[in-house]
N, C-alpha and C positions, 0 to 999 in steps of 0.2 A: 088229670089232676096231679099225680105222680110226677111226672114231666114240669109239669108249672113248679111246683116243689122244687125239682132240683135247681132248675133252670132262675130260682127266684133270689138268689143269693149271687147270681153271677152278672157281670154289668153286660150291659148288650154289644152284641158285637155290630160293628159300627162296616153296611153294605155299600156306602158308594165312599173310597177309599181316595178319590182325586180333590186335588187341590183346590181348596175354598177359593171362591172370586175373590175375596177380603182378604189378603193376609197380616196378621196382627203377630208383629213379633214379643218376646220376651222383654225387650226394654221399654216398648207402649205397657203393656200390662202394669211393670215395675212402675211408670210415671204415673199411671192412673190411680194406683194404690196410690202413692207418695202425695198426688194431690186433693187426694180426698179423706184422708187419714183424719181421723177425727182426735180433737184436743181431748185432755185429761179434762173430767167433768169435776172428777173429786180434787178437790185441793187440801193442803194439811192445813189444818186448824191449829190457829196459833192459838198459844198460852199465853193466859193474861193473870199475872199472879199479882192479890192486891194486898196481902199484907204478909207479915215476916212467919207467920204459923204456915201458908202455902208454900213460903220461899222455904221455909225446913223441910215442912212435906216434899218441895221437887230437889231440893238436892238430898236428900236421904234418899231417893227413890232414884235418882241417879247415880247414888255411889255405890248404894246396892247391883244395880246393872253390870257399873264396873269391876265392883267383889267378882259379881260372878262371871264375869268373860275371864274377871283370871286367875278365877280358881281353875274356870275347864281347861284354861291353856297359860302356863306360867311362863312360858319358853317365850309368847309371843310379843316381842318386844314394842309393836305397834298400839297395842290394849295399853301399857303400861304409859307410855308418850302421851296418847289420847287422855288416858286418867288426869294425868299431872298436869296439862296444856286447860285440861276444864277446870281443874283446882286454882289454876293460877287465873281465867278468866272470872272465877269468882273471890278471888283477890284473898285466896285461904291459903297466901305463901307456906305455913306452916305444912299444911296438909299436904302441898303441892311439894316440900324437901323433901318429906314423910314418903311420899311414892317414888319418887328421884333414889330415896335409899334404898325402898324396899327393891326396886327394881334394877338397882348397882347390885345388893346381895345374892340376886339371881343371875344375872349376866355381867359382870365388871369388867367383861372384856370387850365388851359394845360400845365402839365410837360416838355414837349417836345418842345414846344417853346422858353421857358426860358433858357431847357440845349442850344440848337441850338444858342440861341442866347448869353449865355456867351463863346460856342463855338469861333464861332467867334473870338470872340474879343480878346479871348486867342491865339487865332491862328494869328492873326495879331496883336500880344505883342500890343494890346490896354487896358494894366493892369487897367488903372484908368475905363475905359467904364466898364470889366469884373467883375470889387470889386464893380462898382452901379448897375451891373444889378443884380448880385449873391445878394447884401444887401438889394434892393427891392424886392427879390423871398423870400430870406428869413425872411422876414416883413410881406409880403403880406400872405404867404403861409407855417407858420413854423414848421406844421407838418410833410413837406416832408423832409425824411432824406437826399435825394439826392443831393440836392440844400446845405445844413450843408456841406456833405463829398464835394462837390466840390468846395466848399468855404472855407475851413481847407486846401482840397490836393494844392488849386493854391498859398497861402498864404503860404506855406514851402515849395512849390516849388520855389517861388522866395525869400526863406531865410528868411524870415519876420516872425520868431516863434511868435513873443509878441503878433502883430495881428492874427495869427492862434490860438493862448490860447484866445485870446478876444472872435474870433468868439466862440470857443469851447464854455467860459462860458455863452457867449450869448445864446447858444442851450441849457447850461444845466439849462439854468434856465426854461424851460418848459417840464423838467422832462422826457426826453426820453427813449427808451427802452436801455436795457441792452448794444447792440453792441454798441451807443456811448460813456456813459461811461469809457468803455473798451478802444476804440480808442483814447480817449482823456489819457489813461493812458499810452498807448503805445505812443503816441506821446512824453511825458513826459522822457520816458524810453528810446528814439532814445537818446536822450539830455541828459542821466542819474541825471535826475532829480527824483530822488527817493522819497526826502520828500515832493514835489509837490504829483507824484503817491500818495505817502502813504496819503497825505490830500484826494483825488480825492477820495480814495477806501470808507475812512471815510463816505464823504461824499455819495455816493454808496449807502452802506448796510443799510443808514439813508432813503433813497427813496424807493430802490428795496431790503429789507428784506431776500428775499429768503435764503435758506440755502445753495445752489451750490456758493452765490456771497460771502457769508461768507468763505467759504472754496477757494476761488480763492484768497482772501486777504490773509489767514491764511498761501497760497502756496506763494503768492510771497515774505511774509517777512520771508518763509520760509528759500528760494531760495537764500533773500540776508543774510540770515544768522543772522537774527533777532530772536532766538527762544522765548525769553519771550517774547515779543510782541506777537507771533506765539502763545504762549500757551495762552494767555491773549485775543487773540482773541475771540479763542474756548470758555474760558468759558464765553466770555460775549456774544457770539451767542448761546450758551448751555441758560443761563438765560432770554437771550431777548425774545426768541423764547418759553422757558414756559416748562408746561408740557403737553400741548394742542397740541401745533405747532411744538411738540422736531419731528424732521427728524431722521431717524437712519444713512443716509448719512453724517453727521456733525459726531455723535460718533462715526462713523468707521472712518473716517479723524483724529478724533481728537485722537481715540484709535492708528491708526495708526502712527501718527506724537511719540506717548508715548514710543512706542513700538521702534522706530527708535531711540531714544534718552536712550533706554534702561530702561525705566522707567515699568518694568511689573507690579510692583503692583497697577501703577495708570490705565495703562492701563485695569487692572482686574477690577476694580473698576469703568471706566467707563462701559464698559461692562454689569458690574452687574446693574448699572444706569440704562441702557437704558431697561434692557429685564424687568426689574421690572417694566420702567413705563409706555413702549411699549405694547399695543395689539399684538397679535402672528402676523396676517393679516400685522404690521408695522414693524415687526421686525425680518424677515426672513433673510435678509441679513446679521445681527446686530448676529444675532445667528450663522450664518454659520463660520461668521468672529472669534465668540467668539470660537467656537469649533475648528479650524484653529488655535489660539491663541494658545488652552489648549493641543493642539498635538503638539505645539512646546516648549510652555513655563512650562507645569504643566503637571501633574502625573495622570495616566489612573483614580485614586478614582477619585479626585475632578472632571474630565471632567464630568464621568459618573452620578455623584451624583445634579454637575448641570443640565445637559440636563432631567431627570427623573424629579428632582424639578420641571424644567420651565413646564414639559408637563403634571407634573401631575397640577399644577395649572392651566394651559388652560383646560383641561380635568374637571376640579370642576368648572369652570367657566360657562363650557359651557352646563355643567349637571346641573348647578341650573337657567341655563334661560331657557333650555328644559330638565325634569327628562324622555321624555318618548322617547329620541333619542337614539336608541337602537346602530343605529353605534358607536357614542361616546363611550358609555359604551363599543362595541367589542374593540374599540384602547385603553379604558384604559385598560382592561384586559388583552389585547396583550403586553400592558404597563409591567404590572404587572409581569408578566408569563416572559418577557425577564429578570426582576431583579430576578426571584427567591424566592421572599418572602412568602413564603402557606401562613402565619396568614393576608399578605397583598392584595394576591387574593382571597382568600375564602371571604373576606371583603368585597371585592370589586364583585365579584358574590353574594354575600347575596344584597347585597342596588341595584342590577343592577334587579335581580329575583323579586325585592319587588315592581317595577314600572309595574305595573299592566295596560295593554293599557284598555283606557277612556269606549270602543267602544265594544260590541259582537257582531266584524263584522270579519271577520276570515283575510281581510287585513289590519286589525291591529296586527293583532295577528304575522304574518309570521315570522317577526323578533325578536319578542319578545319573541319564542318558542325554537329559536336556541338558545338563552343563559342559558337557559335550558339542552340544548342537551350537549352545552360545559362545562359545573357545572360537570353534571353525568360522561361525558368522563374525565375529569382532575381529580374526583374524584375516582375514574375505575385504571386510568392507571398512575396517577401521585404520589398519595398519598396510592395508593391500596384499600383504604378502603370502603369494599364491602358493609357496612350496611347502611350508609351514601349514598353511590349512589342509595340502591337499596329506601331512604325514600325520596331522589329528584327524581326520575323517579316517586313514588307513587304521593308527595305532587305536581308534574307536571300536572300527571294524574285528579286529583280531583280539581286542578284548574281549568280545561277547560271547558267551557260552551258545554258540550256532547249534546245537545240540539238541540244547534243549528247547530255547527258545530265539526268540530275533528282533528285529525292527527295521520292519520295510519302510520308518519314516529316515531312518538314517542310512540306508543304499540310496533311498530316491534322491535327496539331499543331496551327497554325494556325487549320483549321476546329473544331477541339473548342475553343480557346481561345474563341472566337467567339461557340458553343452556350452557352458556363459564363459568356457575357455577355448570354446569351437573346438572341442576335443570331442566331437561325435565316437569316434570309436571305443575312445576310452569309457566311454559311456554304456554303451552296448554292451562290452565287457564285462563292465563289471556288471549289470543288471542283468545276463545271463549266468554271470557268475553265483547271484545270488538266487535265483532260481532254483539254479544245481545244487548249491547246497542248504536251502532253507524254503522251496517257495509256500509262496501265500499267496491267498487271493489279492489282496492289496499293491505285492510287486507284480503281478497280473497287469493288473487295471492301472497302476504306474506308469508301467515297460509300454504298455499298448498307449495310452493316453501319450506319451512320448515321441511313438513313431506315429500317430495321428497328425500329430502336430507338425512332426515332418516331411507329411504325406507320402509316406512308406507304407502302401496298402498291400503289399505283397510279404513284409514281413508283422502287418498287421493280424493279417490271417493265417501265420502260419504260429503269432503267439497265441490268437484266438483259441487253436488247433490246439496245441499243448497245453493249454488253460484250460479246455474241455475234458482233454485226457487226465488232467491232473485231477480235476472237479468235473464229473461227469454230472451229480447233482444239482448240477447250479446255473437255477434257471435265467438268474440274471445274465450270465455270461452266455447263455445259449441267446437270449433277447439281442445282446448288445453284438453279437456276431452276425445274428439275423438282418439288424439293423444297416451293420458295415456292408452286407451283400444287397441291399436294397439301396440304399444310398449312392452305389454304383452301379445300379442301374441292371445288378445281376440275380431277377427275379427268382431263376430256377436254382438257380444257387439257396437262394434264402427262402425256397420254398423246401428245398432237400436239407437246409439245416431243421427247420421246423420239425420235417418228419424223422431227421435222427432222434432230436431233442425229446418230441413225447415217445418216442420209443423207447426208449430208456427207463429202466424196471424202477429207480430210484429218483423222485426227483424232491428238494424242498419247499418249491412253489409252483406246484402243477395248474394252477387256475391261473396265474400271470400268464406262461407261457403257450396253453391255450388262449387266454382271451387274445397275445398279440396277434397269435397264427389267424386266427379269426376277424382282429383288428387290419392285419396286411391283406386276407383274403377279399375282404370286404373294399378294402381303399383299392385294389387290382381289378373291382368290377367283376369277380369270378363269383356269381351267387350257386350256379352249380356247387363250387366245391367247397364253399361256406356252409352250404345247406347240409355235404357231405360229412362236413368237419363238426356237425353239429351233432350228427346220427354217430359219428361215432363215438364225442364225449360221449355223448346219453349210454353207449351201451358200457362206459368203464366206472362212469356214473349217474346215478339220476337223481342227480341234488334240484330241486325246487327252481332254484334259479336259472339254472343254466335252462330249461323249459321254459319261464319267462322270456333269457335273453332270447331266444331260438323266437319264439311268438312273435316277438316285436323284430327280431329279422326280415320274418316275414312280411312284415308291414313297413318296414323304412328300404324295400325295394323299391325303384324307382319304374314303376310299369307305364309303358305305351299307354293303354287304353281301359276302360272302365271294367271290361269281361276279367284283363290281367287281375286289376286289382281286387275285384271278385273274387279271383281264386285265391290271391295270397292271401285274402280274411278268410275264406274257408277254411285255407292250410294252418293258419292260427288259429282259429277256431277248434280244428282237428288237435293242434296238438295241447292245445287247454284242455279238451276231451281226453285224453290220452294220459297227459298227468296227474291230471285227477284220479283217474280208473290207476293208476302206479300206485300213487298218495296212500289210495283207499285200501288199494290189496298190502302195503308196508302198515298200515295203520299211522300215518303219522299225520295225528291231527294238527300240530302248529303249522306244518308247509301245508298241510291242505286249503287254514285261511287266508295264507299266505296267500297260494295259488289263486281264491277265488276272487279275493282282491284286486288282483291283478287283472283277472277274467272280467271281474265287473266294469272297473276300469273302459277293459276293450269293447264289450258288448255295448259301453253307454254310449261310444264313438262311433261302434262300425254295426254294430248290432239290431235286430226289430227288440218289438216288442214280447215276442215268442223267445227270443234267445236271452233276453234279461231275463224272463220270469225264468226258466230254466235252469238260469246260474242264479238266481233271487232263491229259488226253492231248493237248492245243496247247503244255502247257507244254515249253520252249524245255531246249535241254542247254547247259549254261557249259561255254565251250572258252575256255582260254587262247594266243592267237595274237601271232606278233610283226610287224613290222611295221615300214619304215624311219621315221622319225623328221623331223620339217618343218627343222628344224634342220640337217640332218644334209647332206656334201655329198659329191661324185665322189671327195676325197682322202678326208675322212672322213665313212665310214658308220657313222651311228647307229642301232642297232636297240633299239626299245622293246619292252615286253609289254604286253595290254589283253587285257580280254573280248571274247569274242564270242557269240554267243547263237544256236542251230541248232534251229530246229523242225523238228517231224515233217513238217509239212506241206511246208516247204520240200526235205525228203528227199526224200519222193514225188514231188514233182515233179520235181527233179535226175533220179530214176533212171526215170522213165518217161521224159524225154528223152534220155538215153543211150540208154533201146532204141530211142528214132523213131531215134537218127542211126544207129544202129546196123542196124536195118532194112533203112532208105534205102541202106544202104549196102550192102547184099547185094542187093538191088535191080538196085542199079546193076552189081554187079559181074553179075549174073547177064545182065544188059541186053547187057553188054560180050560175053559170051562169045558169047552169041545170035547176032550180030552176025558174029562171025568168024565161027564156024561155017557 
């Protein structure tokens, strides 16, 4: 009974836990509700009042309501609106001012009360109430535009423009932003009151300056057909404005209005105005406009000869407040090279060459080497002249701080230059030269790539040779020498480089350089000493993988007969066996799934049914564990989740030492008692 007790407050635990034959998701349930939702049974009962004693009783018993929502909250300005809106539905304007005031005396700095409340009174054509409440908003509060427009819009709605110009100038005497203005000029303009606008605009560009409100004046006297005015505008916003404050949006208007009127050479002349006193960064558009001009109105010279001018002064401008901004100098050069001029680019490469970076830090240098590179090439290929390239590639060469650092792309350069002079020796030269005193891996692989090409195998291998002594680490280089001795056909050769190569105490890619020896072993039909090459990786490592590859060696043998290929599954079989029993003893459960993966794999191919289950029963059970976090410190502890991975094997042996300790220890206690006794 105790039991039922406890057990009788807790919901049952639910025994067959697999997925129902029916599955009914979350959005069926949601539609089922939604379609059977049942309507509201209660409705509100309407009031039916029949004579003027219940009509007192329901608005005294509504206004009392509204006393008290604001009495408990005076602040809230929505109570107050709602009061007044019902006062005014029962047509007790009086009442409905009455709360309009009470609720100005508590908030008068609320928008929304004041429009509400010249509402009103415009709505019940009480014009004199709606012109003093709008003139006391606008006294009280004249920064809001709202309270202006609907005291302008109700004052020409009932015909009354003189008082609508009154209010206008009333607002414009606190200087507002641009849209009134504007509105006050289009009011003017309904009335074609032009000379009014045109005072108004005057007035305008007198306050708000800008150069968009300059050119809206300059369009509408455009529009009525005032041009001198129109021109006289521009240049007195050209002048007022400076040469500080000059816009390029005013000189394209104003070039544009030139241009319309057929005036091209004024319009060329503004043009040339602006780009001369224009910054590039200001004058983008000012330029495009002017090139646009000169495709319509002028002759391909002159276009071309201004845009060069403009960029070649930006280009000086911007090299004399930075001489060591190497991009610059590439656009003027690019400059240069589209016009054609040699005496003009050679010029302009000599003073670019002469900027010598601050620093012998080799990233200062990177760009400053390519202008270099483009001297010697335009010098090569533009102008032909061979003597001159080959004394910029030298006086390149002897600039460089060799020292510290170099650039194997300007020797190779250099030496190919040389070659395309059938100067082979001069070539060699210097590419030994640069060896001697700077090598790299790069002039390496250069110098050799060179004499490949010239089928010089005998001085291939003796750069090989010196490229190893230089870079003993480097396994590429030991691959690509391997390569060059098999390619000729000189097996033992490029078997003796192999075994230099993994002899060597330091190398940076030790698994390249095994998998090729392994790769050439394999392609030479040598499985003896493949098999060999394989026991001995295993014994400098026993990475997971390389037990794979070795397995499946075994198996992409190509055997005679059915007994062969027997053995070679055995022999992988064995050494599946083998790294697993490694795996097990290192404890490293991720390669161990690895491994069995792989074992599964082979068993499902070559294996019975006794050798699946065998690798079926090592496989591992996934246990989600947590674990503190490296991050994580004394004040706060971080706990993570991760897998973990529990084999059989590792079970059996956890519980066979529990019973040794467990033994030992009845042992001992039995040892103890003996003892007393």
């Amino acid at each position: 009974m105790d039991d039922k007790r406890k057990n009788a407050g807790r919901p049952p635990k639910v025994k067959n836990k697999s997925a129902a034959p029916i599955q009914i998701t979350a959005e069926q349930i949601l539609r089922e509700a939604h379609d059977r939702r049942l309507e509201p049974v209660h409705s509100i009962p309407q009031q039916k009042i029949a004579d003027l004693e219940e009509l007192s009783e329901f608005r005294q018993r509504k206004r009392k309501e509204f006393e008290d929502n604001i009495r408990k909250n005076r602040l809230n300005i929505s109570n107050w609106l709602k009061y007044a809106a019902w006062e005014e539905s029962q047509m007790e304007l009086e009442r409905a001012r009455s709360v309009y005031e009470r609720a100005l005396d508590v908030e008068w700095r609320n928008v929304a009360i004041w429009l509400r409340y010249a509402e009103m009174e415009m709505k019940n054509r009480s014009v004199n109430h709606s012109r003093n409440i709008l003139d006391r908003a606008v006294t009280l509060l004249p920064r809001v535009d709202q309270f202006w427009y609907k005291y302008t819009y109700m004052e020409e709605t009932l015909g009354d423009v003189p008082k609508a110009r009154n209010v206008f100038e009333r607002w414009l005497k606190w200087e507002p932003d641009e849209s009134a203005w504007l509105a006050y000029v289009k009011l003017e303009l309904r009335y074609s009151e032009n000379d009014r606008a045109r005072a108004i605009y005057e007035r305008f560009v007198s306050v708000h300056p800008e150069p968009k409100n300059w050119i809206k004046w300059a369009k509408f006297e455009e529009e009525h057909n005032d041009l001198d005015k129109c021109r006289e505008i521009y240049t007195e916003a050209i002048q007022y404005l400076g040469d500080e404050n000059l816009d390029q949006k005013v000189l394209v208007a104003f070039a544009k209005f030139e241009i319309k009127m057929k005036e091209y050479e004024r319009a060329r002349v503004l043009f040339k105005y602006g780009l001369d006193r224009l910054p590039k960064s200001k004058s983008e558009s000012l330029y495009n406009q002017y090139t646009n001009f000169e495709k319509q109105y002028g002759d391909t010279e002159g276009i071309e000869n201004v845009v060069v001018g403009k960029r070649r002064v930006q280009y000086e401008e911007e090299i004399e407040a930075n001489p060591t901004n190497y991009d610059v100098w590439f656009d003027y050069v690019k400059l240069e090279e589209s016009v054609g001029e040699v005496n003009r680019i050679q010029d302009v490469y000599e003073r670019a060459i002469a900027q010598v970076p601050p620093a012998d830090e080799k990233r200062y240098w990177r760009r400053y080497i390519y202008l270099w590179i483009n001297y010697a090439l335009f010098e090569e290929l533009e102008t032909e002249d061979i003597e001159k390239t080959r004394d910029i590639y030298n006086k390149c060469i002897q600039l460089i701080p060799h020292k510290s650092f170099t650039f194997a792309k300007i020797w190779l350069l250099f030496a190919k230059f040389e070659i395309r002079q059938m100067n082979v020796q001069a070539a060699r030269k210097l590419l030994g030269r640069a060896i001697g005193h700077c090598p790299k891996n790069k002039l390496f692989k250069g110098y050799i790539e060179l004499e490949m090409q010239l089928r010089e195998f005998d001085r291939c291998r003796t750069l090989y040779t010196k490229y190893l002594e230089f870079n003993p680490a480097n396994c590429s280089g030991w691959i690509k020498f391997a390569e060059l001795e098999k390619m000729l056909g000189e097996q033992d050769r490029c078997r003796a480089i192999f075994e230099l190569a993994i002899g060597q105490p330091v190398l940076d890619m030790p698994e390249l350089l095994w998998k090729a020896y392994i790769d050439f072993e394999i392609s030479e039909e040598e499985y003896e000493k493949t098999r060999d090459l394989y026991q001995r990786l295993l014994e400098r490592t026993e990475h997971v993988k390389v037990y794979i590859s070795f397995a499946q060696f075994e198996l992409s043998i190509p055997y005679d007969n059915d007994d062969d290929t027997q053995q070679g599954v055995a022999r992988s079989r064995q050494i599946f066996e083998k790294a697993s029993d490694r795996m097990k003893q290192k404890e490293l459960k991720e390669e161990r799934v690895l491994l069995l993966e792989a074992w599964k794999d082979f068993e499902e191919n070559y294996g019975t049914e006794e050798t699946q289950k065998v690798v079926k029963d090592k496989e591992p059970k996934v246990v989600k564990k947590r674990r503190r976090a490296e991050d994580s410190t004394e004040d706060n502890v971080i706990w993570e989740e991760y897998f973990d991975y529990i084999f059989p094997d590792d079970q059996e042996q956890s519980k066979n030492l529990k019973l040794l300790q467990m033994a030992q220890a009845w042992q001992a206690k039995n040892q103890a008692t003996t003892e007393q006794s």
